[in-house]
C-alpha positions in Angstrom: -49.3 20.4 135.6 -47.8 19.3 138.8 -46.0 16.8 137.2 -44.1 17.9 134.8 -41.7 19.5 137.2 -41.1 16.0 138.4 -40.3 14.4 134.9 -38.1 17.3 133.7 -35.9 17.1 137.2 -35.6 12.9 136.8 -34.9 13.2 132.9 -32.1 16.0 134.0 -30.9 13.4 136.2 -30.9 10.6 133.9 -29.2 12.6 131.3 -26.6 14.1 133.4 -25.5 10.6 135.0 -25.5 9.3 131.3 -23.4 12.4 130.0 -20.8 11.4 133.8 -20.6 7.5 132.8 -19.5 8.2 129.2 -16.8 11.0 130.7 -15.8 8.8 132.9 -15.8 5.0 130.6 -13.5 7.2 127.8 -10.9 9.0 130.3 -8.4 7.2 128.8 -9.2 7.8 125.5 -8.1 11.5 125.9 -4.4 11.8 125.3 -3.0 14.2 127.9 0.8 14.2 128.9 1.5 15.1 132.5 5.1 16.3 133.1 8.0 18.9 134.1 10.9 20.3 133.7 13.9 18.5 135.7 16.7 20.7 135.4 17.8 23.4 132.5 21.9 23.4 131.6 22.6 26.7 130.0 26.0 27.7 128.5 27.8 29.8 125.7 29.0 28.4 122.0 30.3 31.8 121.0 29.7 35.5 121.9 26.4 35.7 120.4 25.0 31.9 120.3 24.3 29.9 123.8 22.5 26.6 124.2 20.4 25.0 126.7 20.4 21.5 127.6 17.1 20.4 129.6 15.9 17.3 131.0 12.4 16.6 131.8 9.7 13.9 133.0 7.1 13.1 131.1 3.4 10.8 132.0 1.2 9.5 129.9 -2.5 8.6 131.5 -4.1 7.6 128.2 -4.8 4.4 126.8 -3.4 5.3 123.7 0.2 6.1 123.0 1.7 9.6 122.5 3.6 10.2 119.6 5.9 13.7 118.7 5.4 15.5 116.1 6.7 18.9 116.7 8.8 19.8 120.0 9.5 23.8 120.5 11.6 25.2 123.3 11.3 29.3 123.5 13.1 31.8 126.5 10.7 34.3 127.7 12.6 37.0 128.7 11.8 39.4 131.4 10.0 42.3 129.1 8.0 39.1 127.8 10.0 39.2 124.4 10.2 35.1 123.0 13.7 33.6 121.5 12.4 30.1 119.9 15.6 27.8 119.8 16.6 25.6 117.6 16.4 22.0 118.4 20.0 20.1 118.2 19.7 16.7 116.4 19.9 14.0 118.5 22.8 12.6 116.5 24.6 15.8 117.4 24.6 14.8 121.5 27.5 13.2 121.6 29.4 16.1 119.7 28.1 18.8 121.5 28.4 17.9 125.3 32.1 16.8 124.1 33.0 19.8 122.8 30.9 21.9 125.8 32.2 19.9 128.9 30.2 22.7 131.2 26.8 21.6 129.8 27.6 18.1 131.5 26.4 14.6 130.2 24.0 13.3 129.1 21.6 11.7 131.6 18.6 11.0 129.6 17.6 9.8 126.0 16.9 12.4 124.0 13.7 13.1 122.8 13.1 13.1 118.8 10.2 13.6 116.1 8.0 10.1 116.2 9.2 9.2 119.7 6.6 7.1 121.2 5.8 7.5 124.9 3.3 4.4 125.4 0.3 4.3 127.1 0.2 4.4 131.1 4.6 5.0 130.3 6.7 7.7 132.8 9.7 8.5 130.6 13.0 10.9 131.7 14.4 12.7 128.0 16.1 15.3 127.2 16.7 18.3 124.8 19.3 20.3 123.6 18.7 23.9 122.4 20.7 26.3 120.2 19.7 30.0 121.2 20.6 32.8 119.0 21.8 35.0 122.6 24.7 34.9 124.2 24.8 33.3 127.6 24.4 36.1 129.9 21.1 37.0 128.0 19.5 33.3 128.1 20.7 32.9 131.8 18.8 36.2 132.4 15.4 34.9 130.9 12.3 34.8 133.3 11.8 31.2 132.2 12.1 28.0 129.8 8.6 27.4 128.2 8.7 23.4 126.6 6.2 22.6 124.2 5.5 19.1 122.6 2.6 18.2 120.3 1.3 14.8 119.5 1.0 13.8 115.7 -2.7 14.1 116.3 -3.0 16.8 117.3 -2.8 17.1 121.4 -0.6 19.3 122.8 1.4 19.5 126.1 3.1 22.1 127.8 5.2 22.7 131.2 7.1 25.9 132.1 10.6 26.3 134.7 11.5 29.4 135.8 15.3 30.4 135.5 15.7 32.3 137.9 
């Protein structure tokens, strides 16, 4: 009886050294992006409708590449109340910052549904938002929450306070 002790503690050994090497050989199997919020460019269409243009820095680590499916931008405001905007079409860029000189230019590509971020890639993009609040109430929002999920599934998800 003395040594099964001494079998069960090498088999826990063997199996947990196993259970490390296949973590370890498939890290870059797991799609994870890595990134954050640059800078946020707020400013009013009308009374009642603002827009936010943000640029951001994203990292992929995986092996395989990243593709968008879906990208949501909400406002959290102080109470915790959400406003989900409305992503601008890319094609609309150019109209937009023309017509809104005080939400500047436009520094980065924007980023759009199938957009490929390859493997082992750092990309700089950017997103313009249409917010259903005037200006005043957008500017006053705790923070910018950017979501983006991969047409597989993975998610990723950074946060920049406005304040």
């Amino acid at each position: 009886m003395g040594r099964l002790p001494i079998f069960l503690g090498i088999g826990l050994v063997v199996i947990v050294g196993a259970v490390v090497a296949i973590l370890y050989t498939t890290k870059g199997s797991h799609l994870e992006l890595k990134g954050e919020i640059i800078k946020i460019r707020t400013g009013a269409i009308d009374e009642h409708n603002s827009a936010a243009v943000i640029d951001f820095r994203l990292q992929n680590d995986a092996d395989i590449p990243f593709v968008v499916r879906r990208v949501v931008v909400t406002a959290e405001k102080d109470n915790g109340d959400k406003v989900e905007g409305d992503l601008i079409s890319k094609t609309d860029y150019k109209q937009l910052l023309e017509f809104n000189k005080f939400l500047g230019s436009q520094y980065n590509e924007g980023l759009v549904m199938k957009d490929r971020i390859a493997p082992h890639q750092t990309v700089d993009r950017m997103a313009a938002i249409h917010f259903p609040v005037p200006q005043s109430e957008l500017d006053s929002s705790k923070q910018l929450r950017l979501y983006i999920q991969d047409m597989d599934g993975p998610e990723f998800e950074t946060v920049k306070s406005m304040k």
